[in-house]
ZASESE-151696 format. One line per field, with one value per residue: x, y, z of N, C-alpha, C in turn; residue number from 1. Coordinates in nm, 2 decimals. Layout:
% residues N
n_east: [X; ...]
n_north: [Y; ...]
n_up: [Z; ...]
ca_east: [X; ...]
ca_north: [Y; ...]
ca_up: [Z; ...]
c_east: [X; ...]
c_north: [Y; ...]
c_up: [Z; ...]
n: [NUM; ...]
END
This chain:
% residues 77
n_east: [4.92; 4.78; 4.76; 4.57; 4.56; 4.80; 4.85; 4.68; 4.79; 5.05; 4.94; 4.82; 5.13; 5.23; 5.36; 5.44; 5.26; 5.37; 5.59; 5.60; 5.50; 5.22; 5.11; 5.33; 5.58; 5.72; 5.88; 6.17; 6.09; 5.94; 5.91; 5.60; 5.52; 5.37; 5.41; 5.39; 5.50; 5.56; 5.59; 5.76; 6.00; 6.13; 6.33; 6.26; 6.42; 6.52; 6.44; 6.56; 6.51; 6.63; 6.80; 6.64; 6.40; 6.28; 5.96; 5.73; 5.52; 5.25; 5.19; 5.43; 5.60; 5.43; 5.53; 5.78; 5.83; 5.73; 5.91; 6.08; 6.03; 5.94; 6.14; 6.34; 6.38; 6.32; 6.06; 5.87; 5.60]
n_north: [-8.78; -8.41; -8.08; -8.00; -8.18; -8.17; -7.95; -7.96; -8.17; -7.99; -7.81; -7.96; -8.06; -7.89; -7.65; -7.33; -7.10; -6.91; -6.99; -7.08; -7.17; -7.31; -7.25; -7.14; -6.91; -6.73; -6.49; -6.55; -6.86; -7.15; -7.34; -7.45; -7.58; -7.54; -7.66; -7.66; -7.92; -8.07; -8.09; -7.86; -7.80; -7.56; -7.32; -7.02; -6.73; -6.42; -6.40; -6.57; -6.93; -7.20; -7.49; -7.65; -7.90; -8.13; -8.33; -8.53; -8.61; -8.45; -8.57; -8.66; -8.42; -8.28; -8.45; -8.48; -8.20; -8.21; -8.33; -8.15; -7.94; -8.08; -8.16; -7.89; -7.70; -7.41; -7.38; -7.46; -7.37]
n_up: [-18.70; -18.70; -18.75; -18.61; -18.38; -18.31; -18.17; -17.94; -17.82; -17.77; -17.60; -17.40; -17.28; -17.20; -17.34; -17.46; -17.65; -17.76; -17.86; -18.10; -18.45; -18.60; -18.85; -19.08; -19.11; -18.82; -18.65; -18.40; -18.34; -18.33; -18.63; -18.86; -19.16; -19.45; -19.84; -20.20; -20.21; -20.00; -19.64; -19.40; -19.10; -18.91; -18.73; -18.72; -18.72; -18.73; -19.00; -19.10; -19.20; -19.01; -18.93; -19.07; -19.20; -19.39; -19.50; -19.56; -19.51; -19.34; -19.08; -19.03; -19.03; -18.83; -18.57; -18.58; -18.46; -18.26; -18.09; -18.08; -17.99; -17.73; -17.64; -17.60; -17.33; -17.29; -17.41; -17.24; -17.02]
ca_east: [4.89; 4.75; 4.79; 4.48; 4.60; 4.93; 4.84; 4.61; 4.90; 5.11; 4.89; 4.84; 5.26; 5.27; 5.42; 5.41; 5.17; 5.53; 5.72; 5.61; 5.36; 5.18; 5.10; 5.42; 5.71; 5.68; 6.01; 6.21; 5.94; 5.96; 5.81; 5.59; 5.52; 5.37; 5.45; 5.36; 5.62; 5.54; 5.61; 5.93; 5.96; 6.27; 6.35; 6.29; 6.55; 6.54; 6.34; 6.63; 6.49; 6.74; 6.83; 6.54; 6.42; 6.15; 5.93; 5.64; 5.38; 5.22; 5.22; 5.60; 5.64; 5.43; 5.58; 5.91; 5.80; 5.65; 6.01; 6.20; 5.93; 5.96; 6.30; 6.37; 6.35; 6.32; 5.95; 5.76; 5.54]
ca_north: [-8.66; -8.33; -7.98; -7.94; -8.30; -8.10; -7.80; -8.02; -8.22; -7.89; -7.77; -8.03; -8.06; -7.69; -7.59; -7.20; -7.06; -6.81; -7.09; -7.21; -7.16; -7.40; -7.22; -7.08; -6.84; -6.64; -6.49; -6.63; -6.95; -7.29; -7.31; -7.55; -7.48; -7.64; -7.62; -7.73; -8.01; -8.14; -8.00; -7.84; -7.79; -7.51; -7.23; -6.91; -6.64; -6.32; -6.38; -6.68; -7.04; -7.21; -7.62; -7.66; -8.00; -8.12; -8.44; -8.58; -8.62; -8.36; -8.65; -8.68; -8.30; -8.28; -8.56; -8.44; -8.06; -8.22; -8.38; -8.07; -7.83; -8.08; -8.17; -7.76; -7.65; -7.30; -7.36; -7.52; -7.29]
ca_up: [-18.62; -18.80; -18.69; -18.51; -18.27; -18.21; -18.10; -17.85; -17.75; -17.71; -17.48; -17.24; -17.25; -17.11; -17.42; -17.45; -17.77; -17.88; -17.88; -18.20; -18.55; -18.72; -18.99; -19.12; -19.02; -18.68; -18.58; -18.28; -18.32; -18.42; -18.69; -18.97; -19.29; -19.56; -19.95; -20.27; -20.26; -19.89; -19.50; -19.35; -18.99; -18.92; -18.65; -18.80; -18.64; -18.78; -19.09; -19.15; -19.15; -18.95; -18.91; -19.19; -19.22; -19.55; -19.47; -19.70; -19.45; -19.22; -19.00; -18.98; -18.95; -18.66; -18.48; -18.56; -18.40; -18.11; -18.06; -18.10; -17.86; -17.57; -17.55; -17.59; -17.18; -17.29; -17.48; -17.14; -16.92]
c_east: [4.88; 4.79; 4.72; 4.53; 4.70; 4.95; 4.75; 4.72; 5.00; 5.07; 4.89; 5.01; 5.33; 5.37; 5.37; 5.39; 5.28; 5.58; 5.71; 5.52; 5.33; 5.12; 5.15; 5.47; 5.62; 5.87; 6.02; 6.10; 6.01; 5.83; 5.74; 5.46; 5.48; 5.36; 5.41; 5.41; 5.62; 5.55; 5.73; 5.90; 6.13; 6.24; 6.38; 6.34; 6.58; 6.50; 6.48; 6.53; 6.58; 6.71; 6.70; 6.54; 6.28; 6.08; 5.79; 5.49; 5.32; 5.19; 5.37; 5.65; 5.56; 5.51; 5.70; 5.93; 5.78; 5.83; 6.08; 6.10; 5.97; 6.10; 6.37; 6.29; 6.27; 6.13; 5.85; 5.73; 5.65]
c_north: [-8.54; -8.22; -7.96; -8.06; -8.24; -8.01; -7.86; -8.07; -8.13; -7.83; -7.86; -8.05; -7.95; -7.61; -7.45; -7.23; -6.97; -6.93; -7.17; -7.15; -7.26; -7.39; -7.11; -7.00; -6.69; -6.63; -6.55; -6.80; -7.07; -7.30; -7.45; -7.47; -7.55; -7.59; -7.70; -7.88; -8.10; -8.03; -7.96; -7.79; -7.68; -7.42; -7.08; -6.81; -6.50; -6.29; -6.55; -6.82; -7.14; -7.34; -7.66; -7.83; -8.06; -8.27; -8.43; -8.55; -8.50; -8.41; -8.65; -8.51; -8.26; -8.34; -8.46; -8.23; -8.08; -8.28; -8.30; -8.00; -7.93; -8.09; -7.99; -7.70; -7.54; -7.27; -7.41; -7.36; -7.30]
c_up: [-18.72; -18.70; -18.53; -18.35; -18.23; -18.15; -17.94; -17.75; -17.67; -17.59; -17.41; -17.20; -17.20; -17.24; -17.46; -17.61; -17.85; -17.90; -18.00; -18.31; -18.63; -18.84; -19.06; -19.09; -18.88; -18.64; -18.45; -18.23; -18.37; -18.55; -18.77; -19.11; -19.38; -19.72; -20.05; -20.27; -20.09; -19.74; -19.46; -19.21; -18.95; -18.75; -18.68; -18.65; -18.76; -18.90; -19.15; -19.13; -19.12; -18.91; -18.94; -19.22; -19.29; -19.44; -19.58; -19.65; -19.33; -19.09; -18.93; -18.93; -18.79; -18.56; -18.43; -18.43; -18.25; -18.03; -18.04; -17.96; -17.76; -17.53; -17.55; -17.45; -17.16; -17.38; -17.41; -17.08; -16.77]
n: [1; 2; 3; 4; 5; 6; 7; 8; 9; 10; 11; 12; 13; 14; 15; 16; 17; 18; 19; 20; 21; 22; 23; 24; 25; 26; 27; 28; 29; 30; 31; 32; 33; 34; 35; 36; 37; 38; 39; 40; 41; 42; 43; 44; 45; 46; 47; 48; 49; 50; 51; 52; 53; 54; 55; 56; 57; 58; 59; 60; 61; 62; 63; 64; 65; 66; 67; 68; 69; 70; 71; 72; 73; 74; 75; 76; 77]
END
């Protein structure tokens, strides 16, 4: 899965467009991010990145985003 397939999936799962960025920090957001060195997927909070987690593939960071947005109640329509 790439950005452009998650943002697809987001939407049809009612996931609100604040509730998240796919291409890098947005306060109060979930965020993903990518780096010379691979992907990280965190919760930026006041300019903090907050329970920060690296992965290799922009595959596994989506996944992992799509995991965290739905089970989070507070990021559906």
């Amino acid at each position: 899965m790439n950005r452009g397939e998650l943002k697809s999936e987001l939407k049809s799962l009612r996931i609100r467009d604040d509730a998240y960025s796919l291409d890098g920090s947005r306060d109060e957001a979930y965020c993903l991010d990518q780096s010379r060195t691979g992907w990280s997927v965190y919760y930026s909070e006041r300019g903090l990145e907050a329970y920060k987690k690296k992965f290799e593939t922009e595959s596994e960071a989506c996944e992992y985003l799509k995991t965290l947005l739905v089970s989070d109640r507070s990021t559906h329509y």
